[in-house]
C-alpha beads as a LAMMPS data file, in Angstrom:
LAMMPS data file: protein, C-alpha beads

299 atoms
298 bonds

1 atom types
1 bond types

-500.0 500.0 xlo xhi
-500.0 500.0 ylo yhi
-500.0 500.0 zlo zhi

Masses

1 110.0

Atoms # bond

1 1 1 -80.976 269.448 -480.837
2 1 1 -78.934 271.211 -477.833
3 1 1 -77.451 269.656 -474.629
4 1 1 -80.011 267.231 -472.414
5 1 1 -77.672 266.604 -469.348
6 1 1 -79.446 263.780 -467.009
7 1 1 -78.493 264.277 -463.449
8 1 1 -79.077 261.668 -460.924
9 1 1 -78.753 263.096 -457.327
10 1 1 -78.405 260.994 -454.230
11 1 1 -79.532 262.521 -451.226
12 1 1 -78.063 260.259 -448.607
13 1 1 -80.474 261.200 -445.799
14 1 1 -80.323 257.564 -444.171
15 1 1 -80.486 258.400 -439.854
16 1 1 -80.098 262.419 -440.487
17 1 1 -83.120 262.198 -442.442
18 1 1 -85.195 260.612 -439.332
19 1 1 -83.430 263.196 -436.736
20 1 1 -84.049 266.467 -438.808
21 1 1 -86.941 265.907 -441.148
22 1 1 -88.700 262.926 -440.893
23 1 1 -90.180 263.040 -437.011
24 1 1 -88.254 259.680 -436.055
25 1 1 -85.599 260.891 -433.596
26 1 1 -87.145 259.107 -430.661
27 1 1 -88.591 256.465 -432.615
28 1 1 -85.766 253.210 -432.207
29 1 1 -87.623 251.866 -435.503
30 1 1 -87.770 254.961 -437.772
31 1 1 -83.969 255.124 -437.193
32 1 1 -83.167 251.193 -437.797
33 1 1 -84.290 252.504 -441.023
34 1 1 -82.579 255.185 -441.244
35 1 1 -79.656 252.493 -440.708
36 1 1 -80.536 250.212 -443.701
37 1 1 -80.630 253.095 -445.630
38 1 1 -76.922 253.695 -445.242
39 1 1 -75.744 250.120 -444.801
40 1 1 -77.967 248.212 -447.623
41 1 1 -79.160 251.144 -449.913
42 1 1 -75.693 253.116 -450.524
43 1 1 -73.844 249.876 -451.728
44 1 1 -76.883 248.730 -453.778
45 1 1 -76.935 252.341 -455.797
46 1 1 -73.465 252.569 -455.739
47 1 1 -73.628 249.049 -457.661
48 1 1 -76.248 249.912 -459.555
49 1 1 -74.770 253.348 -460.954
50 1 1 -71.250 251.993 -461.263
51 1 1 -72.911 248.836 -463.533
52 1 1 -74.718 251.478 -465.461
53 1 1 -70.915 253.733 -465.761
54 1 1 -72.891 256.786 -464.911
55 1 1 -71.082 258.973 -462.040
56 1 1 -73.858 260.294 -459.522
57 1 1 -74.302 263.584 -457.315
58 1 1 -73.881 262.607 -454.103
59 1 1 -75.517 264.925 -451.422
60 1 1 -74.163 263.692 -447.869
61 1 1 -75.048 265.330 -444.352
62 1 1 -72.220 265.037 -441.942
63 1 1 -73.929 262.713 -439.855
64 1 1 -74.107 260.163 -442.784
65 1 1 -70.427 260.762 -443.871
66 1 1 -69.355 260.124 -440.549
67 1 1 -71.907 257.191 -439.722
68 1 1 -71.071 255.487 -442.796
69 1 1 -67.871 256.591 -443.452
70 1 1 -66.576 253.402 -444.929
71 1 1 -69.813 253.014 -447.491
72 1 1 -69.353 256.972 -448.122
73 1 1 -65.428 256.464 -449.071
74 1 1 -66.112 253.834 -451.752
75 1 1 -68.652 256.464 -453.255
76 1 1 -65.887 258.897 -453.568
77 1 1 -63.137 256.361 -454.568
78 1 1 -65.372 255.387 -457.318
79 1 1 -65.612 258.522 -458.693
80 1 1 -68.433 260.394 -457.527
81 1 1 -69.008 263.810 -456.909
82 1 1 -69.873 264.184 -453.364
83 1 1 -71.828 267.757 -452.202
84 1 1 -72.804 269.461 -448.711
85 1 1 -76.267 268.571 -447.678
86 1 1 -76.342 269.963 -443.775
87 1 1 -75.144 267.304 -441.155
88 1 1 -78.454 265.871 -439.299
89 1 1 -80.801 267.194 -441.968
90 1 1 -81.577 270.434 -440.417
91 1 1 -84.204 272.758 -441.728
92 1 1 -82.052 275.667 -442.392
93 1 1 -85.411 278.435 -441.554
94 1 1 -85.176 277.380 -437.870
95 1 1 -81.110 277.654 -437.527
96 1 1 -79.841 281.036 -436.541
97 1 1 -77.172 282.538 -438.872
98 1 1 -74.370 280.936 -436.922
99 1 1 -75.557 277.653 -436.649
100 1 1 -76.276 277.432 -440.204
101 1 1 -72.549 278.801 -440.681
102 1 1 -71.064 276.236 -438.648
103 1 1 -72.832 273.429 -440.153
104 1 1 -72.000 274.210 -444.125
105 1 1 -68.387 274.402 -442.428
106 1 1 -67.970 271.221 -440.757
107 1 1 -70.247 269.572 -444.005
108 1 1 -67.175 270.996 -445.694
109 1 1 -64.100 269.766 -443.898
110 1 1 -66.317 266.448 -443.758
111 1 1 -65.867 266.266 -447.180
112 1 1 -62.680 266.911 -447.968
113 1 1 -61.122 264.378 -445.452
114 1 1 -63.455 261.952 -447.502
115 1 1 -62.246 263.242 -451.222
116 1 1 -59.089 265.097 -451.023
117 1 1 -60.982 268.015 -452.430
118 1 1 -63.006 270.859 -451.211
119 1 1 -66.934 269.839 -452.630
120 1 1 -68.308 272.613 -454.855
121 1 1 -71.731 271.750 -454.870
122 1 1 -74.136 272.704 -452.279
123 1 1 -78.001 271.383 -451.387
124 1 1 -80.137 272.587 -448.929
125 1 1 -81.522 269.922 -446.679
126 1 1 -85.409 270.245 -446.815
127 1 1 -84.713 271.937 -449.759
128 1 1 -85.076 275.324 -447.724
129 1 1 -82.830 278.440 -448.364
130 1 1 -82.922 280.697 -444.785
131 1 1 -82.703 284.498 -445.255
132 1 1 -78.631 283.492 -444.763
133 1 1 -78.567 280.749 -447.219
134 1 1 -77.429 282.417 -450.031
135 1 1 -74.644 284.625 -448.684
136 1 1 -73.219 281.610 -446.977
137 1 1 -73.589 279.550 -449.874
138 1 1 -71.250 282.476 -451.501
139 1 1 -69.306 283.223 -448.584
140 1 1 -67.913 279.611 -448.827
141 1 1 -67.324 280.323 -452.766
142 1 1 -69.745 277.059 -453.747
143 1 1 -69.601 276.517 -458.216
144 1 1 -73.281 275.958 -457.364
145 1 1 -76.698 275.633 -455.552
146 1 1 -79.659 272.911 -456.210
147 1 1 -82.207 273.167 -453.918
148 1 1 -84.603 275.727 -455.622
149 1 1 -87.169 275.468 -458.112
150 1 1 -87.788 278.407 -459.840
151 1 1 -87.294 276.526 -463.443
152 1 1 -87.531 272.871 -464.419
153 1 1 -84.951 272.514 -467.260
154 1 1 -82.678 275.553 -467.120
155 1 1 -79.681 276.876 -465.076
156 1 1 -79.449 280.200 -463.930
157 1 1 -77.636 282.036 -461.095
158 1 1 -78.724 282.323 -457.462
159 1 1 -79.822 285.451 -456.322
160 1 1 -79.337 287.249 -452.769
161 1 1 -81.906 289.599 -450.902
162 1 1 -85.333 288.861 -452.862
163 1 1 -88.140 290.173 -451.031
164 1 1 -91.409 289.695 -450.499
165 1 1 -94.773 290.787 -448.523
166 1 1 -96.463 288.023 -446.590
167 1 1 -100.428 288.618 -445.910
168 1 1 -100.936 289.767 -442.236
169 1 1 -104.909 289.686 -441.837
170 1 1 -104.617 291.693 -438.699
171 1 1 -103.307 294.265 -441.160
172 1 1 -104.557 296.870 -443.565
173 1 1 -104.687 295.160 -447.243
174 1 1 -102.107 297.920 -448.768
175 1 1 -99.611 296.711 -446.194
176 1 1 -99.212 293.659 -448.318
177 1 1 -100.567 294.264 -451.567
178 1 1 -96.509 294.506 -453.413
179 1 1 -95.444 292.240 -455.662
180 1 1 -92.370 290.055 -455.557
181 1 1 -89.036 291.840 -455.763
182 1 1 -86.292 290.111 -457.194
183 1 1 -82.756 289.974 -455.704
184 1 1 -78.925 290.728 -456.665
185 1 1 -77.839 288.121 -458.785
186 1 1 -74.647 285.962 -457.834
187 1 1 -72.076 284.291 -459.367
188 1 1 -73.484 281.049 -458.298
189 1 1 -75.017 278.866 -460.326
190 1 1 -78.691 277.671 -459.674
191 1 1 -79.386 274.147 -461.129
192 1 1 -83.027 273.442 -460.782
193 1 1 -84.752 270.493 -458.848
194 1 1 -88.358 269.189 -458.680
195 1 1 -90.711 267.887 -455.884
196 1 1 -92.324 266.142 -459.032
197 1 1 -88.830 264.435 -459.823
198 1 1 -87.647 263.145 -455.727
199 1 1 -88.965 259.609 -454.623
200 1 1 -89.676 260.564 -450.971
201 1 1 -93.139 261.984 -451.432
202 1 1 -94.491 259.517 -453.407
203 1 1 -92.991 256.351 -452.005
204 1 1 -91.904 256.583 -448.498
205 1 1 -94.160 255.929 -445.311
206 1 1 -93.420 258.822 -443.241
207 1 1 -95.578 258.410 -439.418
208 1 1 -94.714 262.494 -438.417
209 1 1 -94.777 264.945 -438.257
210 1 1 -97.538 264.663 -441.092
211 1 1 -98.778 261.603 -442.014
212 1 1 -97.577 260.040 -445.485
213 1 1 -98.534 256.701 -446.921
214 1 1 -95.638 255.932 -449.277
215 1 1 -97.266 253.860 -451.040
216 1 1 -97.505 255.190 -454.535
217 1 1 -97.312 252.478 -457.486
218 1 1 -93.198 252.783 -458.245
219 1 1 -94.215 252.212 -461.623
220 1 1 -96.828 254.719 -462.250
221 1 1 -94.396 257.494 -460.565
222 1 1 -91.661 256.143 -463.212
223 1 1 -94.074 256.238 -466.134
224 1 1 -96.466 259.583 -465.388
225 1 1 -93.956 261.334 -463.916
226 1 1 -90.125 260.765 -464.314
227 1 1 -90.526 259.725 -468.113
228 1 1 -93.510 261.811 -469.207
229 1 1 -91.265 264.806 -467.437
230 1 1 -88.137 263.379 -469.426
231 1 1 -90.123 263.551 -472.676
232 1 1 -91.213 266.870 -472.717
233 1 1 -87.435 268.456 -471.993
234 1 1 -86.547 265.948 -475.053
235 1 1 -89.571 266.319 -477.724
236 1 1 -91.007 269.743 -476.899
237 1 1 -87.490 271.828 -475.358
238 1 1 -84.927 269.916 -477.090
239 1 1 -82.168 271.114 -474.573
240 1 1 -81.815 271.186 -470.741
241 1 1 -81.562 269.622 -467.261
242 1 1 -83.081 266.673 -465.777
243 1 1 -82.540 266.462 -462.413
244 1 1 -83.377 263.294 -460.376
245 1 1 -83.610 263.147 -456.678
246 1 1 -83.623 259.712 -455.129
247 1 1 -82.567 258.129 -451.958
248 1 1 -80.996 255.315 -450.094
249 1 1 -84.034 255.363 -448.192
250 1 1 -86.324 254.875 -451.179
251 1 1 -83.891 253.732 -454.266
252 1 1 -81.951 251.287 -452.261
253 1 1 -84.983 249.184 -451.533
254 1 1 -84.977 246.122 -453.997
255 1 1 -88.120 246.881 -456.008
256 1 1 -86.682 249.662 -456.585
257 1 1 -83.215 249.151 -458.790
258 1 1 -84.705 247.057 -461.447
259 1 1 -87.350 250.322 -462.203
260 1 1 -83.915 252.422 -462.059
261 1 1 -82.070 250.466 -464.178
262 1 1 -85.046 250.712 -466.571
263 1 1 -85.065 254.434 -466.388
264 1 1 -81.408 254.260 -467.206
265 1 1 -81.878 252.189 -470.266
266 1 1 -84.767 254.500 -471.459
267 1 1 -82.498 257.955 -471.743
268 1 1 -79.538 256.062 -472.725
269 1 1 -81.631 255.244 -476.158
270 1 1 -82.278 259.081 -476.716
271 1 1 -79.875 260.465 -478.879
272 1 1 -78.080 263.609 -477.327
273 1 1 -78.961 263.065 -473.938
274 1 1 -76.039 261.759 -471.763
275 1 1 -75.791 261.862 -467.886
276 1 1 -73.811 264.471 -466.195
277 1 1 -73.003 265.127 -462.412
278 1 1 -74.289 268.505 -461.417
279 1 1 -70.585 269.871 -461.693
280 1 1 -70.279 269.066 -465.434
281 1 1 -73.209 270.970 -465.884
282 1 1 -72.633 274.124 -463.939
283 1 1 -69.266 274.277 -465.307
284 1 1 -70.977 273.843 -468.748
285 1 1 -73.772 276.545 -468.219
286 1 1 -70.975 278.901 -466.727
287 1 1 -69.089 278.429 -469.829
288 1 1 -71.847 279.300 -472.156
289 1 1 -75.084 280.093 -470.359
290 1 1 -77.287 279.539 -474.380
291 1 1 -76.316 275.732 -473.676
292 1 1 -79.613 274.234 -472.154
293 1 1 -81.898 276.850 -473.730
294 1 1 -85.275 275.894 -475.055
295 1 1 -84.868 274.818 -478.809
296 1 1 -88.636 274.902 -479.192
297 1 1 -92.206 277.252 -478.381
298 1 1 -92.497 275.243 -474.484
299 1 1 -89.987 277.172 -471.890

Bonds

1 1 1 2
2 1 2 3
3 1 3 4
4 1 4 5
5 1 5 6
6 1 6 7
7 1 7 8
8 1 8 9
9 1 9 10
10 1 10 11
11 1 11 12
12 1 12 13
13 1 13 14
14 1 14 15
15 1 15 16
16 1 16 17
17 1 17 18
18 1 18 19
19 1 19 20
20 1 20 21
21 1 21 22
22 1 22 23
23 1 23 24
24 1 24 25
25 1 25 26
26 1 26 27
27 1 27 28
28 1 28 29
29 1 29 30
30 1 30 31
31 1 31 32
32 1 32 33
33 1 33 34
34 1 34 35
35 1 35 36
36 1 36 37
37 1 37 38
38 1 38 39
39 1 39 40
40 1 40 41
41 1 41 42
42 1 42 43
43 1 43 44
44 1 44 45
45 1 45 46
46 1 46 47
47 1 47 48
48 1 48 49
49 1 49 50
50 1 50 51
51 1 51 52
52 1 52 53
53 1 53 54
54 1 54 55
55 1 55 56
56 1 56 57
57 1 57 58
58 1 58 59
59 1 59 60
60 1 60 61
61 1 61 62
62 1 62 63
63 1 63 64
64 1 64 65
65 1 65 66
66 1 66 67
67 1 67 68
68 1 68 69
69 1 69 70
70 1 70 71
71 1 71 72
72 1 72 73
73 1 73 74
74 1 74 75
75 1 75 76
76 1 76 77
77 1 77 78
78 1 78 79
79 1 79 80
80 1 80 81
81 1 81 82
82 1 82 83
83 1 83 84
84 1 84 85
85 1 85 86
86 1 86 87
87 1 87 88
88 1 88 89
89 1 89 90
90 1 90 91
91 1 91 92
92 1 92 93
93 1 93 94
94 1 94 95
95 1 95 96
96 1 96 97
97 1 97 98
98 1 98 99
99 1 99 100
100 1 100 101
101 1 101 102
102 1 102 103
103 1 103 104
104 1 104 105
105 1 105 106
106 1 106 107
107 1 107 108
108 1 108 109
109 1 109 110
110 1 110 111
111 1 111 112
112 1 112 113
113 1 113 114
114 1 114 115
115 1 115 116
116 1 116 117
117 1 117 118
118 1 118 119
119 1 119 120
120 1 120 121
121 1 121 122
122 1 122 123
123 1 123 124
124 1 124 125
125 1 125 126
126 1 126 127
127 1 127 128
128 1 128 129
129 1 129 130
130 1 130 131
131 1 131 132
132 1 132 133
133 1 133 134
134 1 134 135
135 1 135 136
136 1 136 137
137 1 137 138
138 1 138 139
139 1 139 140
140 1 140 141
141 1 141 142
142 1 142 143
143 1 143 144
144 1 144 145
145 1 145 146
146 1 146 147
147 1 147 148
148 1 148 149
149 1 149 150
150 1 150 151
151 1 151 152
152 1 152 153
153 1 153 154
154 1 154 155
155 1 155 156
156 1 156 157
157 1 157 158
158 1 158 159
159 1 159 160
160 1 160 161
161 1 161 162
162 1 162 163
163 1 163 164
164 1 164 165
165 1 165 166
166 1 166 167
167 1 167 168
168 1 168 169
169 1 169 170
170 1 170 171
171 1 171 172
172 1 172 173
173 1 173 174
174 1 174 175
175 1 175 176
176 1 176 177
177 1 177 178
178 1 178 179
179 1 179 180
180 1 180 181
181 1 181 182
182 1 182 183
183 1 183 184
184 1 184 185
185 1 185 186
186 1 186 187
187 1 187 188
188 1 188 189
189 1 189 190
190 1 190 191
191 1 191 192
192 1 192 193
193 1 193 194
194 1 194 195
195 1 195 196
196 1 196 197
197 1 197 198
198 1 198 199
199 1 199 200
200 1 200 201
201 1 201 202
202 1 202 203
203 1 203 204
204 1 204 205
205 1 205 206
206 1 206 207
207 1 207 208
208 1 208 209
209 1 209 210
210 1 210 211
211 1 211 212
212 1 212 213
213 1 213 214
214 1 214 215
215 1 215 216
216 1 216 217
217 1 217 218
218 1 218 219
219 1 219 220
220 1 220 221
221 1 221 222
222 1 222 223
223 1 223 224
224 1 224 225
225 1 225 226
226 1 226 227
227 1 227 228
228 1 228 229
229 1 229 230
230 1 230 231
231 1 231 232
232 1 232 233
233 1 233 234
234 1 234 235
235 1 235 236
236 1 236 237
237 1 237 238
238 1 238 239
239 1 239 240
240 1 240 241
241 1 241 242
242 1 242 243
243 1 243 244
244 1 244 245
245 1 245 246
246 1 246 247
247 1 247 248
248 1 248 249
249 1 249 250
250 1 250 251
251 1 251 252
252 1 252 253
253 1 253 254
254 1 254 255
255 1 255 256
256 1 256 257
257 1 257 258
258 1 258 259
259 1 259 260
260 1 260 261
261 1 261 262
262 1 262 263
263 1 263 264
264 1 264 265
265 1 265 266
266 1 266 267
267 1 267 268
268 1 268 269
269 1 269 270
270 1 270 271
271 1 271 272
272 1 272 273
273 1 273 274
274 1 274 275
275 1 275 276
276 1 276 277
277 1 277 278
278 1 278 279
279 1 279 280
280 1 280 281
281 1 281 282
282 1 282 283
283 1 283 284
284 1 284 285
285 1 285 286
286 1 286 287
287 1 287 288
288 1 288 289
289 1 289 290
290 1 290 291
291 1 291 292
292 1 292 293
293 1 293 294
294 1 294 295
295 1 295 296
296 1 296 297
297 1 297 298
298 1 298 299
């Protein structure tokens, strides 16, 4: 059996969340808990993970870093890798190139007054690349990129300039009928995430802009989803990436740990898988990209 690296990401949306994705930035309410989310739910996962001796991904917007900035400097002090994630949760398709520029570069200096260090790991907030995404991403020399979803278990490199045809019905049919074309590849590595593997969907009542109940056994989502996913990459692959994407806003709430700690328990009795920050593993896949291929017939 290969390399199973388990990555837990924490995408500290807390208030940015509710002011760039969420519909809540006139709502006084949405944004109280927006405000638990950084005061209760950072120190319960940091707890939680630091019990458990598993270092985290930690993917901050600016405005959490610097509304939180004590909870965010015990993450770091502790250990934890700490990556850009916008600063009020933009959605990077409506940002103009210089906007989007600015905002990776104060994310950035952000950062480093918090760690020392420059961060090397970049997410998209919304999990949305712009056309200008990826050569900022490599224009500020980022190890890697998770926010795209190309693969479920395997690394590869982000790519720059794919291109595709949308369908204009006002149009002839052979003005869209092309397939996709693929871009130049980068030196920056791509580490896969999953709608199917982030607790927001499922289990967070969201009033707008669309309507979402949140109310999705916690349970069920653990069992059908973030084990049965777990068990394929271990019984059927037999090498990869899990990535995990979970939130103060969700994973802070108290009924909540006790089905993370469980989840923790559960890969830490698989032999062969271990839990990695998402810098381990680029650094890992950029060292020998055969590490987290497929050992078996299922990609």
């Amino acid at each position: 059996m290969g390399d199973i690296d388990v990555a837990i990401g924490i995408d500290v949306d807390c208030v940015a969340g509710w002011l760039g994705s969420y519909g809540g930035e006139d709502s006084p309410a949405d944004l109280s808990r927006g405000l638990s989310a950084g005061n209760e739910g950072i120190p319960r996962m940091l707890e939680l993970l630091e019990s458990e001796a598993i270092k985290g991904s930690w993917y901050i917007p600016g405005h959490s870093i610097e509304t939180f900035r004590d909870n965010v400097q015990e993450v770091a002090d502790a250990g934890h890798e700490i990556g850009v994630h916008g600063y009020s949760h933009e959605n990077p398709t409506d940002l103009s190139r210089e906007q989007e520029d600015e905002i990776i570069a104060k994310s950035i200096d952000l950062i480093e007054d918090v760690t020392g260090s420059k961060p090397v790991g970049h997410r998209a907030s919304w999990w949305e690349f712009s056309e200008n995404t990826p050569e900022l991403v490599e224009k500020y020399d980022f190890l890697y990129d998770s926010s795209l979803m190309e693969r479920e278990f395997e690394p590869g490199y982000m790519r720059k300039g794919d291109d595709w045809e949308p369908i204009q019905y006002d149009q002839e049919p052979e003005t869209w009928m092309t397939p996709y074309e693929y871009g130049e590849e980068t030196d920056v590595v791509e580490i896969p995430i999953s709608w199917y593997r982030d607790d927001i969907p499922p289990m967070m009542f969201i009033k707008q802009p669309n309507y979402n109940m949140g109310y999705a056994s916690p349970k069920m989502i653990y069992e059908e989803l973030y084990k049965a996913q777990f068990d394929f990459l271990y019984n059927r692959r037999g090498a990869g990436v899990y990535t995990l994407t979970i939130h103060p806003d969700v994973h802070g709430k108290p009924h909540m740990i006790p089905l993370l700690e469980d989840f923790i328990q559960y890969v830490k009795e698989h032999e062969n898988a271990q839990f990695s920050t998402l810098e381990t593993i680029a650094n890992k896949f950029e060292d020998d990209p055969s590490v987290y291929e497929s050992e078996g017939k299922y990609v």
